[in-house]
N, C-alpha and C positions, 0 to 999 in steps of 0.2 A: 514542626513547620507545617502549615496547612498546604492541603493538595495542590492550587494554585500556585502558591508562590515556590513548592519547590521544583513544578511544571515552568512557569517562570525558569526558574534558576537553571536547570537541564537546556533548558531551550536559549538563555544564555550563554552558558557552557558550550554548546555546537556549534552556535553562531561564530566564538570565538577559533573553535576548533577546524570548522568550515574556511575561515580567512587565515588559518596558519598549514591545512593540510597537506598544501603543493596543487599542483598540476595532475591533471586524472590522464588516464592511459588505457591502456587493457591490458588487462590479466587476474583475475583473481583467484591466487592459489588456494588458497585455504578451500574453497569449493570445489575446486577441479575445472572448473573451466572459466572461459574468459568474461573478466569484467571489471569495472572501473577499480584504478588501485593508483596510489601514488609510485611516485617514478623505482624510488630505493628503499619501500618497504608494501609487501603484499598486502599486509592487516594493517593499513595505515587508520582506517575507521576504529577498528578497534584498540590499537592502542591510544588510541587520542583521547578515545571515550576511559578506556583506564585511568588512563594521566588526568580528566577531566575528573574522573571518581575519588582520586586518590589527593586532589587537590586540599579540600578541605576535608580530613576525614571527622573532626570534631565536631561535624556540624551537621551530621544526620547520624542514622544506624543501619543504613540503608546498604544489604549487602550486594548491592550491582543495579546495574538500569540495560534496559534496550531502546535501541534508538533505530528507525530506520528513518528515509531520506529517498527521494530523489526528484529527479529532473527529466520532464518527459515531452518529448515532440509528437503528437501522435500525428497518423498518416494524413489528418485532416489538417494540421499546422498547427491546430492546437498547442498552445504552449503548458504548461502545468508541474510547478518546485511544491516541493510538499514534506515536511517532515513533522516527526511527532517521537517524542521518548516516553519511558514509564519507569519507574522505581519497581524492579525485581517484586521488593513488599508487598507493592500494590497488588500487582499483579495475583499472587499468590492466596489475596486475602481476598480477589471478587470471585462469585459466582461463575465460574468457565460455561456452567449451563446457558448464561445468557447470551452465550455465541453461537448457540447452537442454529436458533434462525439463518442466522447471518450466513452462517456454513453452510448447511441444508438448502438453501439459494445457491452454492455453487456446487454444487453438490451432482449434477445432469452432464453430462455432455451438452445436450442443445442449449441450455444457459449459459455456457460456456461462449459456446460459437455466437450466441444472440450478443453477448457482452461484446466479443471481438468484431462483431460485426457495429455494433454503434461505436464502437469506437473508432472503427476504420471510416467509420462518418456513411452506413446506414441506419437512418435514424426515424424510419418512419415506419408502420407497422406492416405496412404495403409494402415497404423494399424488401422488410423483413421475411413477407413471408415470398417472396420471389424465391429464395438462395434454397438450393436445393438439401434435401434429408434431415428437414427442421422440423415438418411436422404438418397435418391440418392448420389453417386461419386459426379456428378453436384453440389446437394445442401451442401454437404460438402465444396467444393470449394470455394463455396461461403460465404459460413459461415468465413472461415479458411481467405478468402481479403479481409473482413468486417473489424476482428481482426487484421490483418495485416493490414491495414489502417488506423487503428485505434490508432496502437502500442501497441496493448495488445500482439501481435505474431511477430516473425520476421522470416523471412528464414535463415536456416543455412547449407542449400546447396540443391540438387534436390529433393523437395516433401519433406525436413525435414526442421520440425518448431519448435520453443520456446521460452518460454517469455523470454522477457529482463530482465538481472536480477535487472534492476532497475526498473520494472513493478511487479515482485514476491511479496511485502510485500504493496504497495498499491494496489493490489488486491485483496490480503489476507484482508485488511484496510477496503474497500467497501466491500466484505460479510460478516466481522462482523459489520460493520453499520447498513446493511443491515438482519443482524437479528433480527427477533421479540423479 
């Protein structure tokens, strides 16, 4: 099956999975701490995604997928649903080097704080460099084409930046991984 259409079919799969899952809540045990689960089962994501797996097993060789997902209000009103799967296979057969940029961009503290600050909706390089323990004008700059080179940031007209909204929810993805 080519990469598309079984990206297709995954993304089918969720969709279906997504309109049978219940009603979200809080709690998510399997992590230790709180976050969206359905009402009478913790790993309601992941068993769905099993049961979506195991549906047709004759029809790949594909030993698992990851899916993440969400749905995001940010402080600016901003709305932004986002989800994206991959076949385990895949995964294992591309270059992991090629994420290294990507990584290496979040990789600072002050990237960190510049990302949460445009997304708290400062979005301009002047507000940016207002907020205190970020750095010289210069080393903001720099920080701000790091992330912009990276595609964590884009420009969206003179000295005004923000993430792509298909960057918003694997962001979000990598600091909750990224939690202790």
């Amino acid at each position: 099956m080519e990469l598309e259409e079984r990206v297709v079919a995954l993304e089918r799969r969720l969709t279906a999975l997504e309109n049978t899952a219940g009603p979200a809540d809080s709690g998510a045990r399997a992590a230790g701490r709180p976050g969206p689960e359905a009402a009478d089962d913790p790993l309601w994501a992941l068993e769905s995604l099993k049961a979506q797996l195991a549906a047709d097993p004759g029809e790949r060789t594909e030993d698992g997928a990851v899916v993440y997902t969400g749905a995001v209000t940010l402080p600016t009103l901003e709305r932004y649903e986002w989800q994206f799967g991959a076949f385990t296979g895949e995964l294992f057969e591309e270059d992991w080097g090629d994420a290294a940029e990507s990584f290496a961009a979040l990789g600072h503290p002050v990237r960190l704080r510049l990302l949460r600050e445009v997304l708290g909706g400062r979005r301009t390089a002047a507000e940016l460099a207002e907020l205190a323990e970020v750095g010289t004008t210069g080393q903001i700059y720099h920080h701000l084409r790091q992330l912009t080179g990276a595609g964590w940031l884009k420009t969206v007209g003179r000295g005004r930046y923000e993430v792509p909204g298909a960057r918003v929810v694997p962001l979000l993805v990598l600091l909750t991984a990224a939690r202790p």
